[in-house]
C-alpha positions as CSV (number, residue, x, y, z in Angstrom):
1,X,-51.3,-36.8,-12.9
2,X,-52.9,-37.5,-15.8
3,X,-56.8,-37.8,-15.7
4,X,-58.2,-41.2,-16.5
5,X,-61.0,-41.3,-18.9
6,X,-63.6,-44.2,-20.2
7,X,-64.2,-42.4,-23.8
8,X,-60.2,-42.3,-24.0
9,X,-59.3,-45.9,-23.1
10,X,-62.6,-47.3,-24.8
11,X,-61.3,-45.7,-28.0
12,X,-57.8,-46.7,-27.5
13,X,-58.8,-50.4,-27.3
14,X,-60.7,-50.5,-30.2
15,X,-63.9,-51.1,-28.5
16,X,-65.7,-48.1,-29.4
17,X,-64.9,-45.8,-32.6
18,X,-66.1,-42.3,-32.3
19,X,-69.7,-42.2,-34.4
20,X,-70.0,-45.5,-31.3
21,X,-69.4,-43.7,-28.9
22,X,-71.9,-41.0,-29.9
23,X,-75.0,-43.5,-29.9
24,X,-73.7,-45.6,-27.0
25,X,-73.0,-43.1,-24.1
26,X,-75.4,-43.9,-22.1
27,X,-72.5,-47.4,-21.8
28,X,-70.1,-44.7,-20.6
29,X,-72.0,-43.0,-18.1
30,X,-72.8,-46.7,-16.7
31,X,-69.6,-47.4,-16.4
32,X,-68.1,-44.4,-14.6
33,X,-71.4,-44.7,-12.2
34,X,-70.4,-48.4,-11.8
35,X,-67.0,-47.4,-10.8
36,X,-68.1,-44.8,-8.4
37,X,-70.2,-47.3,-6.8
38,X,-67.5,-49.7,-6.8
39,X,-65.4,-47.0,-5.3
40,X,-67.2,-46.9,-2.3
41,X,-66.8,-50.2,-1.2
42,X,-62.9,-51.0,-2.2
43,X,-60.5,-48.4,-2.4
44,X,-58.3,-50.3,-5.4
45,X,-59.9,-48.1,-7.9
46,X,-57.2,-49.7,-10.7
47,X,-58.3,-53.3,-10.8
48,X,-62.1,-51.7,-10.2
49,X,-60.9,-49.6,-13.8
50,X,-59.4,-53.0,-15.0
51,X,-62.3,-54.8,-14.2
52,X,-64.8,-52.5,-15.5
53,X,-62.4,-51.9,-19.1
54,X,-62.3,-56.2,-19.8
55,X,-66.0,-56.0,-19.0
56,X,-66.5,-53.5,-22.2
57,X,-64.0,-56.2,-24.2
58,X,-66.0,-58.9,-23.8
59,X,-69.7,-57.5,-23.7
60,X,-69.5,-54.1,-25.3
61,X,-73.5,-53.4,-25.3
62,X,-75.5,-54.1,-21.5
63,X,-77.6,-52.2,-19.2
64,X,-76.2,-51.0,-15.6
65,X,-77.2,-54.0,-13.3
66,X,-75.9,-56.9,-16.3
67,X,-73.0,-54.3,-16.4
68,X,-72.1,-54.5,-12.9
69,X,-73.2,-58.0,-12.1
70,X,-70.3,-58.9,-15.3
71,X,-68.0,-56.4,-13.6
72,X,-68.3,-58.1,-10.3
73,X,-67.9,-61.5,-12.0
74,X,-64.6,-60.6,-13.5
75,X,-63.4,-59.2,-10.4
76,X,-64.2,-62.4,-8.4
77,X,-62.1,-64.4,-11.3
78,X,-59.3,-62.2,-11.6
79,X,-58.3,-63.1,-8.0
80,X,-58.5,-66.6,-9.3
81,X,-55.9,-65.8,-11.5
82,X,-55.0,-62.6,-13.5
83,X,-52.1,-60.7,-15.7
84,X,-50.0,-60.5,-12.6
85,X,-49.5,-64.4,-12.5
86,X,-49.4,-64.4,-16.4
87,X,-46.1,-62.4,-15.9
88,X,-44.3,-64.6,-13.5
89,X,-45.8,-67.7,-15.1
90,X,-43.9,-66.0,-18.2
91,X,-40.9,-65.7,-16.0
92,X,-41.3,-69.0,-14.3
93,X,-41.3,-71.0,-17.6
94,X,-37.9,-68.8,-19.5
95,X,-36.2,-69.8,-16.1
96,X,-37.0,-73.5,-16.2
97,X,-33.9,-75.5,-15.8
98,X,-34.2,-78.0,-19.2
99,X,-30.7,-79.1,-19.1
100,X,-32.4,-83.0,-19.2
101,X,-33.7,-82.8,-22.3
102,X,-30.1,-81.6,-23.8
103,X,-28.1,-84.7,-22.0
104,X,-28.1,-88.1,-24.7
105,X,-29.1,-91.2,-23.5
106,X,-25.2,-92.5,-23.1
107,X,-24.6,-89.6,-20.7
108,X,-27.9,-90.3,-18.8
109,X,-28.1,-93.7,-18.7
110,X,-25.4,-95.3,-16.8
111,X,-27.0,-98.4,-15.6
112,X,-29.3,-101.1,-17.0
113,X,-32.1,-102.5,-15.6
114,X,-35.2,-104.7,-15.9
115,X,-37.0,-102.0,-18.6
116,X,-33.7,-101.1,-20.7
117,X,-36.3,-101.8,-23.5
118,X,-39.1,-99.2,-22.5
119,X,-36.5,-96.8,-21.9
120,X,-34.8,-96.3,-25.4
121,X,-38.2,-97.5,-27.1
122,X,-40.5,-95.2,-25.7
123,X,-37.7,-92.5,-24.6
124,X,-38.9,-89.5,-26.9
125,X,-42.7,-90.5,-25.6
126,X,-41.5,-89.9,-21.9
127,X,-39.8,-86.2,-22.5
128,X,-43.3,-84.5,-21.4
129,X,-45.4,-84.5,-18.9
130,X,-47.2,-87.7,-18.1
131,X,-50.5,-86.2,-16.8
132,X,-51.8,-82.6,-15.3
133,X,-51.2,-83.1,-12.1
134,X,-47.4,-85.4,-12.3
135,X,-44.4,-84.9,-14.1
136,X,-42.4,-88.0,-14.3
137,X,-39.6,-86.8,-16.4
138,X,-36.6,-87.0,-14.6
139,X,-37.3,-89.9,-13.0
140,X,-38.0,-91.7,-15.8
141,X,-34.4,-90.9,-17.6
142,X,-32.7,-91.7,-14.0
143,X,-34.6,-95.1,-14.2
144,X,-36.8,-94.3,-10.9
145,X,-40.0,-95.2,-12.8
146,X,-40.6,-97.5,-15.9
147,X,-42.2,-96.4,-19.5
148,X,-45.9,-96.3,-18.1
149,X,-44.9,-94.5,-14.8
150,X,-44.3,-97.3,-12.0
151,X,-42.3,-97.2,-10.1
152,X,-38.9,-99.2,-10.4
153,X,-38.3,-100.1,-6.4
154,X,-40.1,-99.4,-3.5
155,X,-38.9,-100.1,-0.6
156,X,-41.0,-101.6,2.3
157,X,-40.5,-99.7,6.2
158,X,-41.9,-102.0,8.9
159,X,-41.2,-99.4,11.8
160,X,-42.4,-96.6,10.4
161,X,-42.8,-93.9,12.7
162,X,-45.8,-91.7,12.7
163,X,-44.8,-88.7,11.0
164,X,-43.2,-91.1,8.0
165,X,-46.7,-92.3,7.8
166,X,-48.5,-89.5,7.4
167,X,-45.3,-88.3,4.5
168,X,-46.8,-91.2,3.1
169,X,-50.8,-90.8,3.4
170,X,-51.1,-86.8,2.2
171,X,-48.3,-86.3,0.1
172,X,-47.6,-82.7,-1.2
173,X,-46.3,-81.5,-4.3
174,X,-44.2,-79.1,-5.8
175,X,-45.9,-78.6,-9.7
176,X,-43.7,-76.9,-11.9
177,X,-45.5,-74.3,-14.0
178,X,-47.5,-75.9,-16.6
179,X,-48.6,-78.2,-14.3
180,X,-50.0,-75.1,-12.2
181,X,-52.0,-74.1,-15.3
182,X,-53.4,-77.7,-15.4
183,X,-54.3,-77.4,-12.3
184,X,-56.1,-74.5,-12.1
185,X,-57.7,-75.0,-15.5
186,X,-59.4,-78.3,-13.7
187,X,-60.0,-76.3,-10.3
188,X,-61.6,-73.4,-12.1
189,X,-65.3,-74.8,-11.7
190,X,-64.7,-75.6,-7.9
191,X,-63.6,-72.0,-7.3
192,X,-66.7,-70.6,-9.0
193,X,-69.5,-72.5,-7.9
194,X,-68.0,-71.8,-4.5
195,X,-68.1,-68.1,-5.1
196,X,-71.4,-67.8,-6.5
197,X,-72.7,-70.0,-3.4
198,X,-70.6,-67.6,-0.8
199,X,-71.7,-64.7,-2.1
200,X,-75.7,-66.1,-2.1
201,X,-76.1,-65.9,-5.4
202,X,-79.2,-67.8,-6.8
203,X,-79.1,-69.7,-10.1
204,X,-81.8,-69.3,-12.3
205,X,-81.5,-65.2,-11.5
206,X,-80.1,-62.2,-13.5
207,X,-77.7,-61.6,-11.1
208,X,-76.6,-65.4,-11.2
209,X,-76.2,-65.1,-15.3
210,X,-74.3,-61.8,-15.8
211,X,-72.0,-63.0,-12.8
212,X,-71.7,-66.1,-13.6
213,X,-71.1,-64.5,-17.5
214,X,-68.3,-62.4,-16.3
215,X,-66.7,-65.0,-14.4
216,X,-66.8,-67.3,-17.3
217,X,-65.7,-64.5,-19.8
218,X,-62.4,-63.6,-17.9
219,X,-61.1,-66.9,-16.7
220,X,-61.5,-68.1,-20.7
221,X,-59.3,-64.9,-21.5
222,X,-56.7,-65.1,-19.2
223,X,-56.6,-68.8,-19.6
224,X,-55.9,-68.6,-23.3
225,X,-53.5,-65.8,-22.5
226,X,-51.4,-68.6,-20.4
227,X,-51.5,-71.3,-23.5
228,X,-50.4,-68.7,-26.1
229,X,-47.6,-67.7,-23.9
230,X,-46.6,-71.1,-22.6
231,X,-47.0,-72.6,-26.3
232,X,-44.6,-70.0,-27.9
233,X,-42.2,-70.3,-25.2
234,X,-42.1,-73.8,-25.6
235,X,-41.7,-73.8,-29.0
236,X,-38.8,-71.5,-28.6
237,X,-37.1,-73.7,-26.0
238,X,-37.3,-76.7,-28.8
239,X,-35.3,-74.5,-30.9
240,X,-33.0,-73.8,-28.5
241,X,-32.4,-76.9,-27.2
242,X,-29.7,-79.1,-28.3
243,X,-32.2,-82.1,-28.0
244,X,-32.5,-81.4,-32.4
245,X,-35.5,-84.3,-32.3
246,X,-37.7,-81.6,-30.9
247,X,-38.2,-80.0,-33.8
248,X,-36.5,-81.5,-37.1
């Protein structure tokens, strides 16, 4: 098995040349003591290495506690969400069934009713999703919901059993992927102020800033890894698509 190195993969990412690596070993020797210490307390020493390499990309110059206070903030926000999740949100979005968004309005729209107008009108303005936490799409085309997302018929129940009620009072949601990304791009600051509280870390300390720093400087990474990836893959589907007002 090949023996893992920090001078090796610091130089292979571009982070550190050779002269840099020269005047900056005393980084190096942090990080392999960080690891080591790291070691000891989980034995996943590849998402440690992970952990301890993104820390170098975003911050390549700190001492050994900001060093491992930003390696333990990373950790705690990769398990927020990480490159695992970037794959299958990858896969997730190629595999989304878009066959809606190919159909014309005279194959969707076999009925008329009280907001024929909104529909063709503001049809084009409806093919996305309405807000970060509902997509209305399909409903929309089948005429469920109006132009500005209310809801066509509702239908009153005056024996309602108990379990319909409570259907009714916490309702859960299936979110398809970019919705997910939404979501946790909102949720983000929840998660971390709940972490840094857990793990009785005090704000206005060292500790609080280089955790709080590596936290920060992760989630903003992978986040913007999810956008570029769910931007060109949307942009690719418009091409695709057979819907030609996408893109021309």
């Amino acid at each position: 098995m090949e023996k893992f190195s920090y001078y090796l993969e610091l130089y292979n990412m571009e982070i550190f040349d050779i002269d840099e690596m020269i005047e900056h070993e005393d980084q190096i020797k942090n990080a392999i003591k960080i690891e080591k210490y790291l070691n000891n307390l989980n034995d996943n020493i590849d998402i440690i290495r992970n952990a301890i390499l993104s820390s170098f990309r975003f911050k390549k110059i700190l001492n050994y506690d900001e060093r491992l206070d930003h390696v333990r903030g990373i950790i705690y926000s990769m398990h927020y969400m990480n490159h695992e999740d970037l794959y299958k949100f990858i896969n997730d979005l190629e595999n989304m069934n878009t066959s809606i968004f190919d159909k014309t309005l005279f194959d969707v729209r076999t009925f008329s009713d009280n907001y024929d107008k909104d529909f063709f009108r503001d049809y084009m303005y409806n093919l996305k999703v309405k807000d970060e936490e509902e997509d209305i799409t399909e409903d929309y085309l089948r005429g469920k919901i109006n132009s500005v997302g209310e809801t066509v018929i509702v239908e009153e129940k005056d024996d309602m059993t108990v379990e319909e009620f409570f259907k009714d009072s916490y309702e859960m949601k299936e979110l398809v992927p970019l919705e997910r990304l939404e979501l946790f791009k909102k949720y983000y600051p929840l998660y971390k102020e709940g972490i840094l509280e857990y793990k009785g870390i005090i704000s206005g300390t060292k500790e609080h800033e280089y955790v709080s720093k590596g936290m920060d400087d992760y989630n903003k990474y992978i986040t913007g890894c999810f956008e570029i990836m769910s931007s060109f893959i949307d942009q690719d589907l418009k091409r695709k698509s057979r819907n030609l007002i996408f893109t021309i």
